[in-house]
N, C-alpha and C positions, 0 to 999 in steps of 0.2 A: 504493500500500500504506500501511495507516496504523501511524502509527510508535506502536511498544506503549512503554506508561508504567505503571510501578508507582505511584506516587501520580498522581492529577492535579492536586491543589492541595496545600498544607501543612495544611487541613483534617484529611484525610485520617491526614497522619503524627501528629496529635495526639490524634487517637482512636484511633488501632490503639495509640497510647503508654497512651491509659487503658483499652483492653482488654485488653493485656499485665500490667501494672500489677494492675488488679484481680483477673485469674486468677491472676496467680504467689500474690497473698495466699491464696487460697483450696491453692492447691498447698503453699506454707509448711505454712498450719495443718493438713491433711490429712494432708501427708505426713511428719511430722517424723521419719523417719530419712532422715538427708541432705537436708533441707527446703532449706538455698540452694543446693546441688547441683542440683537437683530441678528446682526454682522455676527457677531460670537454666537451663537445658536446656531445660524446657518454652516457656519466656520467648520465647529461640533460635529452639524449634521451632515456635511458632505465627506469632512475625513472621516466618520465613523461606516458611511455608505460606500466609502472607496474600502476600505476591511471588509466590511462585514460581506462585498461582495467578493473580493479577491478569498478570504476566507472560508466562504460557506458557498458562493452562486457559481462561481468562474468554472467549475468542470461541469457543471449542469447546464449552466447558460450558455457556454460557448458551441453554442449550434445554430445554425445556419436559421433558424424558423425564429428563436428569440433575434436576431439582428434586424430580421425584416421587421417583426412586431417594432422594433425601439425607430428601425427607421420609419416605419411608418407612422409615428405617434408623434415622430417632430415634425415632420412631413405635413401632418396637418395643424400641428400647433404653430407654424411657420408659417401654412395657408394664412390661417385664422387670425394672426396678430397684420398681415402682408392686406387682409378686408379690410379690418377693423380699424387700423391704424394709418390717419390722413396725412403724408409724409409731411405735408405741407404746412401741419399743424406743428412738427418740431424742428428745431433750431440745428440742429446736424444737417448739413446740405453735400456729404458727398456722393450721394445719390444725386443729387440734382446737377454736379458739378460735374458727372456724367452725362446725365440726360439731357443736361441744357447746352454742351459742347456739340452732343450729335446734331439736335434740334438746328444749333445755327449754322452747323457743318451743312446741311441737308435745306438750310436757305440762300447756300452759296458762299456766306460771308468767311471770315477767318475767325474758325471755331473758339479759340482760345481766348478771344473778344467778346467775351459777352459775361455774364453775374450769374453766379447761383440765386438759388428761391431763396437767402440769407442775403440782403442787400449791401454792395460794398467786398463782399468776395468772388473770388474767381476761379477755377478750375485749376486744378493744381498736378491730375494724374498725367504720365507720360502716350503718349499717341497709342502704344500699343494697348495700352490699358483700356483706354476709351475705344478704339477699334473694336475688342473683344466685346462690348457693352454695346455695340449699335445694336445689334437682334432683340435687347431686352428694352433699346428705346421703341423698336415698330412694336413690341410688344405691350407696349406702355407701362412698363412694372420693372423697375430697375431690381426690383426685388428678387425677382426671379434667378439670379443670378444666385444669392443663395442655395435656391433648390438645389442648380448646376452643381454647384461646388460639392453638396455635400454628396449630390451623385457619384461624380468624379472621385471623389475622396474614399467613399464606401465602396466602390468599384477598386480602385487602384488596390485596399485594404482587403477586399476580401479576394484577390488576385496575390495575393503575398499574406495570405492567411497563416500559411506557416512562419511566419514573421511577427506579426499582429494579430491582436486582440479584437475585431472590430467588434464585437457584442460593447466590450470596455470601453472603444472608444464612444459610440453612440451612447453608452449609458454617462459616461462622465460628460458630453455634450450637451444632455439633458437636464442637470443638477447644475447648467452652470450659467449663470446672470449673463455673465460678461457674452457668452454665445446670443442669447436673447435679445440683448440692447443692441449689437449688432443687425441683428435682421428687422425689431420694433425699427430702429430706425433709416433700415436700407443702409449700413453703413460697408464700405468696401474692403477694411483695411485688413480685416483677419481672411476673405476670399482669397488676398492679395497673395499674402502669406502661406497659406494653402496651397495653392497652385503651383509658387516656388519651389515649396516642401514637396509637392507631390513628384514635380520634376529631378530633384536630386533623389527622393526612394527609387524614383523609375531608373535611375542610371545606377546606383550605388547598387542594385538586387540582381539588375540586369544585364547594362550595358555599360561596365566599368573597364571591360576590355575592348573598347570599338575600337576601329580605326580613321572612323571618318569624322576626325577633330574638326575641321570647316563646320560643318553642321552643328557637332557641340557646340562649336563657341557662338556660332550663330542665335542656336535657342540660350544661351548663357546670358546674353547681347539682348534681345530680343526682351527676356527679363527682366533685365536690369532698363529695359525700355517703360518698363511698367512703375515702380515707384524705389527711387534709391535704397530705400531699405531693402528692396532685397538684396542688395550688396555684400550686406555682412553674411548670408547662411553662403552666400554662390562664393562667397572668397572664402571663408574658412571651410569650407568643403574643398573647393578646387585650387587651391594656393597651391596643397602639398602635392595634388593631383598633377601639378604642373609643374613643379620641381621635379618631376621626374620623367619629363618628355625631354625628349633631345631637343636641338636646334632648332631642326625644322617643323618638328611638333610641334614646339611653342610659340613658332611663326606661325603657323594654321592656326592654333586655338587664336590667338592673339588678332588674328587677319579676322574670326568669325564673329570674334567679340563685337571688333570693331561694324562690321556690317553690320551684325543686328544692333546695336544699340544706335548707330547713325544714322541707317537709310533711311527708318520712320520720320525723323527729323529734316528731310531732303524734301519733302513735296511742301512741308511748312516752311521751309529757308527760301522755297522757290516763292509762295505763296508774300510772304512779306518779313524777311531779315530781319528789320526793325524791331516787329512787334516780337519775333520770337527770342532776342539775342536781350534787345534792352530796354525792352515794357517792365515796368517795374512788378507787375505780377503776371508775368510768363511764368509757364512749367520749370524750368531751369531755375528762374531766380528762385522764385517760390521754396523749392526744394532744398536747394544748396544754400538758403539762408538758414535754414533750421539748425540752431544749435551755435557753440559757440567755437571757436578756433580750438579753445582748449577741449573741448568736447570730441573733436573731429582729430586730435592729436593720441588723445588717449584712446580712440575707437580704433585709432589704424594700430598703438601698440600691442591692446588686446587681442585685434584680431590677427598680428604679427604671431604671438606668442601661442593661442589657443589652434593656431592652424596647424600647429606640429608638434600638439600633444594630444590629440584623441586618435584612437586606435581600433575603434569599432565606433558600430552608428550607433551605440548607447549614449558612449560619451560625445561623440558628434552635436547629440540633440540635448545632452546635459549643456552641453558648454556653450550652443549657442543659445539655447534657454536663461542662464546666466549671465550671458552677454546682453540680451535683449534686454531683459528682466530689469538688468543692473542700469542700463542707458537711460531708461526709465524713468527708473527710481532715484536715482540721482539727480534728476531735472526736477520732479516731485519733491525731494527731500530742500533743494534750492524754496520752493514756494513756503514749505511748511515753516520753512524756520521764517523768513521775512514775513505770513501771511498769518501763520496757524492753519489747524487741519482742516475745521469745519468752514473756515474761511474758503481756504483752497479748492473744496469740494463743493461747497452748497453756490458758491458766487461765478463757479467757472474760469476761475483764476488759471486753472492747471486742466487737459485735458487728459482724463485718465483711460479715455478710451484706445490710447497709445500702448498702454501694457497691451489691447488684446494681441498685438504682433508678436506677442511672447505664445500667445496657447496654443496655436498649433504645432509647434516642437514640443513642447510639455505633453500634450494630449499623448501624440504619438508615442513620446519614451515615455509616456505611463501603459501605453498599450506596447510595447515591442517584448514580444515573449521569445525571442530566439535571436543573438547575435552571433557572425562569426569575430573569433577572439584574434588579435593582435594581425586585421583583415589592413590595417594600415601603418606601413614600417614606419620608423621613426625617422625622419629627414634630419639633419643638421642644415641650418643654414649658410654654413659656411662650406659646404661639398661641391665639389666644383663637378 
């Protein structure tokens, strides 16, 4: 009989710590009557649901029939908030900052010129992002994009089942605010993250021995065409992966990068140079403003040093969980101290919807039941 364990590594306890962590914030700001009442109960009740099922459910539950039940429960709890809920009515506009790019793409003019349903902002995603999002503007429900995702996500998971947990991970999606306020509000940024994530499982399970680097670095390119953050998981994934191409390898990966993350950018430089180089809120500025010099110095040592210390896609998803988490939290911890907590949260001082770029690496290495061990040699930086 095999002996049942609630963690199997300390991995484990450090991301159910940053998925508690960042749902109780969301429960705070939501719920403020009795917010650390609340938030602590909740806190309680999800770390004791993450046991009690790893514990007692996980060899009964993990069958194909419970995954569809869970997918189907969010499925229509995702409908049902996607009716109910008038985008128009809340203050998050990056749903509209989609919708309204397509909108004026599709009246001729230069997309990137025009306001979200939030007056005074402007469209901030990179071409490809919005590209991907015209089908759900004829659709009229940027929401929809949701659905997609988690399609895609439960497909790619139960495709690499001997990998993952997908009963886990739909069930920890379900207990978790920070997923909900996400789709209550049409918001993009954990889709974003997903997608990325799903592109490095598909190559790290799959296709870690290809040979047609152009095209890698192309979808790499292409990516990173969508919202800078994804920068940090496709470089500490691929940093090390790239120390180890010869010459001409790292001219192909390097040549594919380049086309995918430029070309999108070519029919907009055609369209008007001006607006897209030095409009004061172009995609570009917009983006590479966020944050401070010292922030963007200590981002590139981190991800200098964590790129050539994980060694399986445990700690892959530990460390860039940790990285994220911590990028965060650090910008948060800057408000708290000049503002106070309840200040920072109840007045919109600080956007906390920025952690959820951390849960899809966490979700996953709380669900990944099977790694191979020491799958990634240890590089020196100084090896020629």
């Amino acid at each position: 009989m095999t002996k049942r364990q609630i963690f199997d590594n300390n991995t484990q306890k450090v991301l159910l710590f940053i998925l508690v962590i960042i749902n109780m914030l969301f429960v705070v700001k939501y719920c403020p009557a009795y917010s650390f009442y609340v938030s602590a109960i909740y806190g309680i009740a999800l770390f004791s649901s993450y046991c009690f099922y790893k514990y007692f459910l996980q060899e009964e539950l993990n069958k194909k029939r419970y995954s569809y039940i869970l997918l189907a429960i969010i499925i229509c709890i995702a409908i049902s908030l996607l009716l109910l809920i008038d985008p128009y009515n809340v203050t998050v506009d990056r749903w509209s900052a989609l919708y309204n790019w397509s909108d004026t793409l599709f009246q001729g003019k230069y997309p990137y010129y025009t306001y979200t349903h939030v007056t005074g902002n402007y469209p901030s995603p990179f071409p490809v992002w919005q590209v991907l999002h015209i089908p759900f503007y004829f659709l009229g429900e940027m929401g929809v994009g949701h659905l997609v995702t988690l399609a895609l996500v439960s497909f790619v998971l139960f495709t690499y089942r001997k990998e993952f947990n997908l009963t886990l991970f739909l069930f920890l999606l379900l207990l978790s605010p920070c997923y909900w306020w996400e789709i209550a509000v049409r918001s993009d940024l954990m889709n974003n993250m997903f997608i990325c994530l799903l592109f490095i499982t598909i190559f790290h399970f799959s296709f870690r021995n290809t040979k047609y680097l152009i095209p890698l670095g192309l979808i790499i390119g292409l990516l990173l065409c969508t919202r800078l953050f994804t920068g940090i998981p496709l470089a500490i994934y691929f940093i090390p992966y790239f120390f180890r191409k010869n010459k001409i390898e790292k001219l192909k990966l390097i040549t594919g990068c380049l086309l995918g993350f430029v070309c999108p950018f070519i029919p907009l430089m055609i369209w008007d140079f001006d607006m897209l180089f030095f409009f004061e809120y172009s995609p570009l500025i917009l983006q590479t403003k966020q944050g401070s010099i010292y922030t963007l110095m200590a981002g590139l040592v981190f991800i200098s040093i964590f790129s050539f210390c994980w060694k399986s896609y445990k700690e892959y998803l530990l460390y860039i969980s940790i990285i994220l988490f911590s990028f965060i939290f650090l910008s948060f911890i800057k408000f708290l101290y000049l503002d106070g907590f309840m200040e920072t949260l109840t007045n919109d001082l600080f956007d906390i919807s920025y952690f959820n770029i951390t849960i899809p690496f966490v979700v996953l290495g709380l669900c990944l039941s099977k790694t191979d061990k020491n799958e990634n040699k240890k590089i020196s930086l100084f090896n020629k």
